[in-house]
Z-matrix of the N, CA and C atoms (Angstrom, degrees):
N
C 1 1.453
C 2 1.524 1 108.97
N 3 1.455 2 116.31 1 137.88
C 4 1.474 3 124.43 2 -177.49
C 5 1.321 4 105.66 3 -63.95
N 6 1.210 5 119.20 4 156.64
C 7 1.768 6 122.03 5 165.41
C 8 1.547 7 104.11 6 -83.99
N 9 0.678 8 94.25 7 149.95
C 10 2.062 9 109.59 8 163.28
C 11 1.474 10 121.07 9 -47.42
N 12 1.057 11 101.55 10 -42.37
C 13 1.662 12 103.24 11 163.38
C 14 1.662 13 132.30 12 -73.82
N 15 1.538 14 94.68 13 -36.27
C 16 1.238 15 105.39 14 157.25
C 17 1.857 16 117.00 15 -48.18
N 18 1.010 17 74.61 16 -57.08
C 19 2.271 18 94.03 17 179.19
C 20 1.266 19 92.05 18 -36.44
N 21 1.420 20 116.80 19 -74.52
C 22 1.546 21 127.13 20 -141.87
C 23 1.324 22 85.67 21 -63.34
N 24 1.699 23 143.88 22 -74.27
C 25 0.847 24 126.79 23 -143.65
C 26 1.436 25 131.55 24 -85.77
N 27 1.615 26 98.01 25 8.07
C 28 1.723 27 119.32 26 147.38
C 29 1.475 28 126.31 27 -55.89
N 30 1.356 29 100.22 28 -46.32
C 31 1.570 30 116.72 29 -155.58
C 32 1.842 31 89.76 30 -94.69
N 33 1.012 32 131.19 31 -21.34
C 34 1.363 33 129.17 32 -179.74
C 35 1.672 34 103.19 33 -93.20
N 36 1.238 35 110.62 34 -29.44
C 37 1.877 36 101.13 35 166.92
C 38 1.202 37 111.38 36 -69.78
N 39 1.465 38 112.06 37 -41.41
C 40 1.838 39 112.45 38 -176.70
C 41 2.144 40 107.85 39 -67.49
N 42 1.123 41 101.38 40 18.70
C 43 1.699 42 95.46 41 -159.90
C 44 1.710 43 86.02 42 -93.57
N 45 1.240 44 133.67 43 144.13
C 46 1.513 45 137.34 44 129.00
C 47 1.218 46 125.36 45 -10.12
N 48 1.494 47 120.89 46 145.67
C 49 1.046 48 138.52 47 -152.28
C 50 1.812 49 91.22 48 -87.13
N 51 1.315 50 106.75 49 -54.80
C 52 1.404 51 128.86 50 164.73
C 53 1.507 52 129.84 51 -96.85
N 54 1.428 53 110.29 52 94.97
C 55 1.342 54 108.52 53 -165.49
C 56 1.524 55 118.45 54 -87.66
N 57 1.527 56 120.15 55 -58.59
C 58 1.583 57 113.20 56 177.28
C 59 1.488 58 88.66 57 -130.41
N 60 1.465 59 152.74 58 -30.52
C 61 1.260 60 144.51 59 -154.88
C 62 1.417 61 108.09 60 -99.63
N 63 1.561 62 117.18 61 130.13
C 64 1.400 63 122.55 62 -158.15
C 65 2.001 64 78.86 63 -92.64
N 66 1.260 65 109.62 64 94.08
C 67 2.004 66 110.95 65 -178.87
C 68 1.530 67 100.95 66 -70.45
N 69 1.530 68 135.85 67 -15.64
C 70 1.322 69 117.27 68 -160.80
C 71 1.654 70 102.05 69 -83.00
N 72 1.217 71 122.29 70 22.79
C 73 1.299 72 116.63 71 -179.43
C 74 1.548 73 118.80 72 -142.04
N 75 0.974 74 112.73 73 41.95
C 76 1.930 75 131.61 74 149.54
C 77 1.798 76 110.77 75 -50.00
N 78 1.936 77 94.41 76 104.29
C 79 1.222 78 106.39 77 170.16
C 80 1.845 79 103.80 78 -72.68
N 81 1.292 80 124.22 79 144.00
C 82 1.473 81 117.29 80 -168.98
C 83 1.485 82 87.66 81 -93.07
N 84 1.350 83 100.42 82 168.50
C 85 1.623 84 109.05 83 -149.31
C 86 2.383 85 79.18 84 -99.38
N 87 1.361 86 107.61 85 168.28
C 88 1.446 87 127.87 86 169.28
C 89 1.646 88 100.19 87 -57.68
N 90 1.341 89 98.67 88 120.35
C 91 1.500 90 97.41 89 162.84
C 92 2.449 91 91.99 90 -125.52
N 93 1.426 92 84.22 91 139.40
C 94 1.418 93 90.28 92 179.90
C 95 1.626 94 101.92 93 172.56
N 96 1.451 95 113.73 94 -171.57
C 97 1.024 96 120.54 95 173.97
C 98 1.393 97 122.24 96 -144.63
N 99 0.985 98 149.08 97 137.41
C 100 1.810 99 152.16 98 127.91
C 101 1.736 100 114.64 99 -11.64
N 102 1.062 101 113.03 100 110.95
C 103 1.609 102 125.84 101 179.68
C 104 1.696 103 97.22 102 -130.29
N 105 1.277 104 114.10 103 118.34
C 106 1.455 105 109.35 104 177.93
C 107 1.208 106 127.15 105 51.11
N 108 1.435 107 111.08 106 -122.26
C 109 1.346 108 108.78 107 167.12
C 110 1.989 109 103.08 108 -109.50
N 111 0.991 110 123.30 109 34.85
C 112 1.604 111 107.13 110 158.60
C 113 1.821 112 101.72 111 -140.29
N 114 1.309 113 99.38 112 155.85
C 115 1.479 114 119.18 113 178.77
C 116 1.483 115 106.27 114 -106.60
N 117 0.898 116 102.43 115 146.07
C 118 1.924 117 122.63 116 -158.39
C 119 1.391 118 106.42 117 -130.78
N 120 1.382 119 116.52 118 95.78
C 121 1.679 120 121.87 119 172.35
C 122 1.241 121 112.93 120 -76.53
N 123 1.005 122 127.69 121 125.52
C 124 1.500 123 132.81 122 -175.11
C 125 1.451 124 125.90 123 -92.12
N 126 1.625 125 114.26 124 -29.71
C 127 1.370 126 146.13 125 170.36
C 128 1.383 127 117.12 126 -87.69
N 129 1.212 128 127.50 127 15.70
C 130 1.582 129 144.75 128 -146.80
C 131 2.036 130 82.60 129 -63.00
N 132 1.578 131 92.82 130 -75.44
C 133 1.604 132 109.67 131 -173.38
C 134 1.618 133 108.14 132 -47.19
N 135 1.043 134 133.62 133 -59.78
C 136 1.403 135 121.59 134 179.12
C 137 1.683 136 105.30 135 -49.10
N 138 1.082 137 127.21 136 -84.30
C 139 1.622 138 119.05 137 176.71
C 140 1.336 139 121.45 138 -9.00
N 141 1.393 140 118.24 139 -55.40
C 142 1.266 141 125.87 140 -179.80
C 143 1.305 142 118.79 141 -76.34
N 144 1.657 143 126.28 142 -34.54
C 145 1.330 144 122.20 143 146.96
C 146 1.520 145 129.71 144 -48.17
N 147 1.285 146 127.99 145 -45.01
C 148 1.516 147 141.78 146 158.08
C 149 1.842 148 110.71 147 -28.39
N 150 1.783 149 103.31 148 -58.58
C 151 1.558 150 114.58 149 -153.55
C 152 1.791 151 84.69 150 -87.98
N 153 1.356 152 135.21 151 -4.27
C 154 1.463 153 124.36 152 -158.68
C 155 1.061 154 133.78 153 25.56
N 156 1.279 155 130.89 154 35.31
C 157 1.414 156 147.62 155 160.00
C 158 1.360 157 108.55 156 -86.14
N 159 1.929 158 99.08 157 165.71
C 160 1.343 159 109.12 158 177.99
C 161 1.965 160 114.99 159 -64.95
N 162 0.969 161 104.56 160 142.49
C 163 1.540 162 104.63 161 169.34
C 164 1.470 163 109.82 162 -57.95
N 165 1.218 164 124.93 163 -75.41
C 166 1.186 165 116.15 164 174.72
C 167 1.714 166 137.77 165 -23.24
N 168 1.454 167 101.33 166 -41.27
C 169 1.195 168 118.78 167 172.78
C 170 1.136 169 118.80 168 -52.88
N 171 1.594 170 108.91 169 -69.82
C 172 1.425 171 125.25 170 175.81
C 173 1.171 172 114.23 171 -47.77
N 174 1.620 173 138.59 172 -44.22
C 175 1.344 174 144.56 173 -158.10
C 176 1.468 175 98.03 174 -88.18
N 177 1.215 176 146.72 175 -34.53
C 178 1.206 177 140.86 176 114.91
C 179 1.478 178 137.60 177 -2.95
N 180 1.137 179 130.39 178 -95.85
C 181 1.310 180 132.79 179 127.01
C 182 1.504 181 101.22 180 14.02
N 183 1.268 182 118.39 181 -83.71
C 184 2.043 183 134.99 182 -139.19
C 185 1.834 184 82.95 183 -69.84
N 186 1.415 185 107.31 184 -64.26
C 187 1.263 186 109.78 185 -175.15
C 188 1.074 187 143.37 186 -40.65
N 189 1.781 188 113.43 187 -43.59
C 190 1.524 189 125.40 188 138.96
C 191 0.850 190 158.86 189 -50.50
N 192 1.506 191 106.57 190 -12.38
C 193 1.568 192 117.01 191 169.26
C 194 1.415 193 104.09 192 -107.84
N 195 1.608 194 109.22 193 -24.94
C 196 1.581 195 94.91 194 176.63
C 197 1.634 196 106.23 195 -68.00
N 198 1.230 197 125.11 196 -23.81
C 199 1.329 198 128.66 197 -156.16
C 200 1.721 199 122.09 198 69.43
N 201 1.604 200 111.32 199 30.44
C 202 1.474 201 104.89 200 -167.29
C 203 1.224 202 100.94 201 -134.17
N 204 1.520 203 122.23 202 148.28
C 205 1.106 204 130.55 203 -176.17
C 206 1.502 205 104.80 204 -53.98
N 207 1.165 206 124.89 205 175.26
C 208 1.856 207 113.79 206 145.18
C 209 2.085 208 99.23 207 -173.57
N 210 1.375 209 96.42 208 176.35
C 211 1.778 210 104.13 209 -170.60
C 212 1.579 211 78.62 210 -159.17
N 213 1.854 212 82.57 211 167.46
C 214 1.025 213 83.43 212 172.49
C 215 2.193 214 122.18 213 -110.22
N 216 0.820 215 127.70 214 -163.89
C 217 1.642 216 122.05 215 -171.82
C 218 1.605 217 91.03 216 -158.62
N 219 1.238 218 121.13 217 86.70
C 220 1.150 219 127.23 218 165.08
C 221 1.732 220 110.39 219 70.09
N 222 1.573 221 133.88 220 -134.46
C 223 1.128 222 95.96 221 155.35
C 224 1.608 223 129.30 222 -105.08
N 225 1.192 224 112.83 223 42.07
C 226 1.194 225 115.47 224 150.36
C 227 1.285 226 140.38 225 -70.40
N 228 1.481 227 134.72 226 179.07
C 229 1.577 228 126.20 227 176.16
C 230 1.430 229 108.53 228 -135.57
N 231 1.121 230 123.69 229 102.24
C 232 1.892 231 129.06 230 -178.12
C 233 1.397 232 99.33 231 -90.21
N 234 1.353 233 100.30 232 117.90
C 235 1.504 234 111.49 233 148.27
C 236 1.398 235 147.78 234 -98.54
N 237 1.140 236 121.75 235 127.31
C 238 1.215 237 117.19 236 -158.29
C 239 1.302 238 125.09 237 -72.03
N 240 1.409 239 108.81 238 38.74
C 241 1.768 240 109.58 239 167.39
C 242 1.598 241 111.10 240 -164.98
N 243 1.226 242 136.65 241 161.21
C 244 1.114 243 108.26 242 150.75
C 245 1.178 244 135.07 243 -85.98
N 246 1.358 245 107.05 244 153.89
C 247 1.679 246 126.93 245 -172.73
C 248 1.275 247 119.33 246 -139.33
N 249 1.447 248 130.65 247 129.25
C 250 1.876 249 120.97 248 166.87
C 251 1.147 250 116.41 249 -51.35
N 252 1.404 251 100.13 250 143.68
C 253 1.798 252 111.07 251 164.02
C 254 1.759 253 104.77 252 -38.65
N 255 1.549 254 108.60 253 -68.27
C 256 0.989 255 136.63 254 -165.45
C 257 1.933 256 105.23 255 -35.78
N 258 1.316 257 116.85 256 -31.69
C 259 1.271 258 129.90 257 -165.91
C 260 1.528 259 111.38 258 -117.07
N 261 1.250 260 92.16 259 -11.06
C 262 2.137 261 91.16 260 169.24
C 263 2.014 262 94.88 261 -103.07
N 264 1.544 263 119.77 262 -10.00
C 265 1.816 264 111.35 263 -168.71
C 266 1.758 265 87.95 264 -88.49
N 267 2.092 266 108.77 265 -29.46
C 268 1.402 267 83.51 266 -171.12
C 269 1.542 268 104.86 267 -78.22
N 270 1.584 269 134.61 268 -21.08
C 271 1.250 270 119.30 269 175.81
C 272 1.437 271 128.50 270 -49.91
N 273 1.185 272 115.56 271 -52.39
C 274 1.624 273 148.67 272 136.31
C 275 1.329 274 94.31 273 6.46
N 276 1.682 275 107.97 274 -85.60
C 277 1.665 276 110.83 275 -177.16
C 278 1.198 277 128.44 276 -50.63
N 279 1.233 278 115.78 277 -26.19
C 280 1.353 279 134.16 278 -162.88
C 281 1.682 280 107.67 279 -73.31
N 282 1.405 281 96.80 280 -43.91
C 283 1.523 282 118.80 281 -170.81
C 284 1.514 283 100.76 282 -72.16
N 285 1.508 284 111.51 283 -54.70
C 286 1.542 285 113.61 284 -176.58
C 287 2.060 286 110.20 285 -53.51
N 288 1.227 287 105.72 286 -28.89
C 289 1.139 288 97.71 287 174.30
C 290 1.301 289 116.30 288 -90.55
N 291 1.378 290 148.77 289 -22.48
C 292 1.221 291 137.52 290 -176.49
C 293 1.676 292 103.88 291 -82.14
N 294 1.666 293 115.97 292 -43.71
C 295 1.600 294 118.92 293 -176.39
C 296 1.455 295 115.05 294 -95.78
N 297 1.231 296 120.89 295 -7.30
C 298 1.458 297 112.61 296 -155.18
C 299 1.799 298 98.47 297 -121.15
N 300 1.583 299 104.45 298 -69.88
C 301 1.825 300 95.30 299 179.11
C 302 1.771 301 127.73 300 -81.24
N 303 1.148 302 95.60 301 132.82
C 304 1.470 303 103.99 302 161.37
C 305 1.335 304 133.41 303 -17.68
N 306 1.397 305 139.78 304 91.16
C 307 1.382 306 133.98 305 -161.60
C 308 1.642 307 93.41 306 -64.51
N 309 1.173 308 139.17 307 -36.96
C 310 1.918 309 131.90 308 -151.13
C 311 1.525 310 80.58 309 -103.90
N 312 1.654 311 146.99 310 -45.38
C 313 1.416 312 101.57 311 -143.06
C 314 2.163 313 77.21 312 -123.67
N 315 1.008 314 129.87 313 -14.38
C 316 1.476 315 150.70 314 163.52
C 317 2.346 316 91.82 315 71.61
N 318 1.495 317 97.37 316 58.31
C 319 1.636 318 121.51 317 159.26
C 320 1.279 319 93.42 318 -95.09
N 321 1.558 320 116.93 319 150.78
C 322 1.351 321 129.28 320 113.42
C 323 1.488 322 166.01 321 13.84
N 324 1.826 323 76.13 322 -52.32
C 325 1.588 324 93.13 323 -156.02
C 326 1.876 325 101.40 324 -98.07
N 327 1.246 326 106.58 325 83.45
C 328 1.336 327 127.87 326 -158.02
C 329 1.494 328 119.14 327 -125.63
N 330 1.399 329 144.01 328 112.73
C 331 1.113 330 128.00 329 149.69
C 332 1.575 331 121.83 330 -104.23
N 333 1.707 332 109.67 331 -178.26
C 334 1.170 333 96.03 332 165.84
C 335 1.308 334 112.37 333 -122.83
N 336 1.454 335 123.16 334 156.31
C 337 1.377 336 146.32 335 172.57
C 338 1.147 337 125.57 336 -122.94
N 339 1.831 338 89.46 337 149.76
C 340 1.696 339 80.89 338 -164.63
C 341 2.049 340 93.04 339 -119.80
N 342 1.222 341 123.17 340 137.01
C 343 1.264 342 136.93 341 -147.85
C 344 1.731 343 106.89 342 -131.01
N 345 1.081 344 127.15 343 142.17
C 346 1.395 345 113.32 344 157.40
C 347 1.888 346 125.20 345 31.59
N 348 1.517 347 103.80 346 34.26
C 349 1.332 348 112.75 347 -163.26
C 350 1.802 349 124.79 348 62.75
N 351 1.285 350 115.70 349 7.81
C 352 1.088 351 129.51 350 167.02
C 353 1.384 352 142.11 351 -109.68
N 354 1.291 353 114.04 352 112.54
C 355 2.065 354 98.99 353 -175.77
C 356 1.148 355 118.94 354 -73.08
N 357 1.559 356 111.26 355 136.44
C 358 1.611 357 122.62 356 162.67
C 359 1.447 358 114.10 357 -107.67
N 360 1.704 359 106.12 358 147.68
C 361 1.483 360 103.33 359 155.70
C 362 1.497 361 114.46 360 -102.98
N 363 1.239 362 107.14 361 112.30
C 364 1.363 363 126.12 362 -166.72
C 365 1.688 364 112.17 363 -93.91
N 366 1.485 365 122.14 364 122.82
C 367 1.379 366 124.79 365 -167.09
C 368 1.252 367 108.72 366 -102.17
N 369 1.336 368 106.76 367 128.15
C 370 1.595 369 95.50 368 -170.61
C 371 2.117 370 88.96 369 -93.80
N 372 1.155 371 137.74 370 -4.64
C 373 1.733 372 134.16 371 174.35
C 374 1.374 373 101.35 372 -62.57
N 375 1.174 374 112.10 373 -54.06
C 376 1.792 375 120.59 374 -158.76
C 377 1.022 376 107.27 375 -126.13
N 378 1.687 377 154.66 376 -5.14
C 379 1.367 378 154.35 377 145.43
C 380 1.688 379 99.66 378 96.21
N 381 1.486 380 113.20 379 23.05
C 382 1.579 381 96.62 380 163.73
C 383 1.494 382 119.18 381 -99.79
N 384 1.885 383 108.26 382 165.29
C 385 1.053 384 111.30 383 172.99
C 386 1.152 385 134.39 384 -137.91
N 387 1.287 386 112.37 385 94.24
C 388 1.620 387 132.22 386 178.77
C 389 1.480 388 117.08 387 -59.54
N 390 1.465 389 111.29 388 126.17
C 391 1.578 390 124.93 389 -178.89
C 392 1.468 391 103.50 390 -69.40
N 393 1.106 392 121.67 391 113.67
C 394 1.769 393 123.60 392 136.92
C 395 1.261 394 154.35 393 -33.36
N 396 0.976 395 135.61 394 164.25
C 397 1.439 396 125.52 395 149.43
C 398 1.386 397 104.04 396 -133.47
N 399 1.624 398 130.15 397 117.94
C 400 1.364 399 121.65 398 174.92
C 401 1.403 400 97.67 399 -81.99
């Protein structure tokens, strides 16, 4: 008779490469720094390439919940105060979930539309369409 460990580490080789987490979609975390009083994202453009949204939007969005001014300095993003990484990656998240993933199948593969004077986030995985608020 097999041992139990034996078992487990049968049944964990036979497992998928991809089990429940859709991995091809890692927002990259804030890389930047604190200068005085403003914080300087350095990765501004990759993030926003990742989430495929408008820049504008997002920088919008980022700005309002941080409550901080910001511009941009080439392609960087200065903000006008300091703030933690830790508290601009959870805004970040925050955003990716209200504009970016799928509320029914929670993919990616999402845009938005604008319909009958109304925005949807429209899934192109599973064909639903969740109302917005821009």
């Amino acid at each position: 008779m097999d041992t139990y460990e034996k078992l487990l580490n049968e049944a964990i080789e036979k497992l998928p490469d991809s089990v429940v987490k859709d991995i091809r979609f890692e927002i990259p975390k804030v890389k930047g720094q604190i200068q005085g009083n403003k914080t300087t994202i350095t990765n501004f453009n990759q993030i926003v390439q990742t989430l495929r949204r408008d820049m504008q939007h997002f920088l919008k969005y980022l700005l309002k919940e941080l409550g901080a001014p910001g511009n941009f300095d080439g392609s960087r993003l200065v903000l006008g105060r300091k703030i933690s990484a830790s508290l601009i990656n959870q805004k970040i998240q925050q955003y990716s979930n209200l504009f970016v993933i799928c509320q029914t199948c929670n993919r990616p593969d999402t845009q938005i539309i604008k319909r009958e004077g109304f925005n949807y986030l429209k899934c192109a995985a599973c064909g639903s369409q969740n109302p917005i608020k821009l």
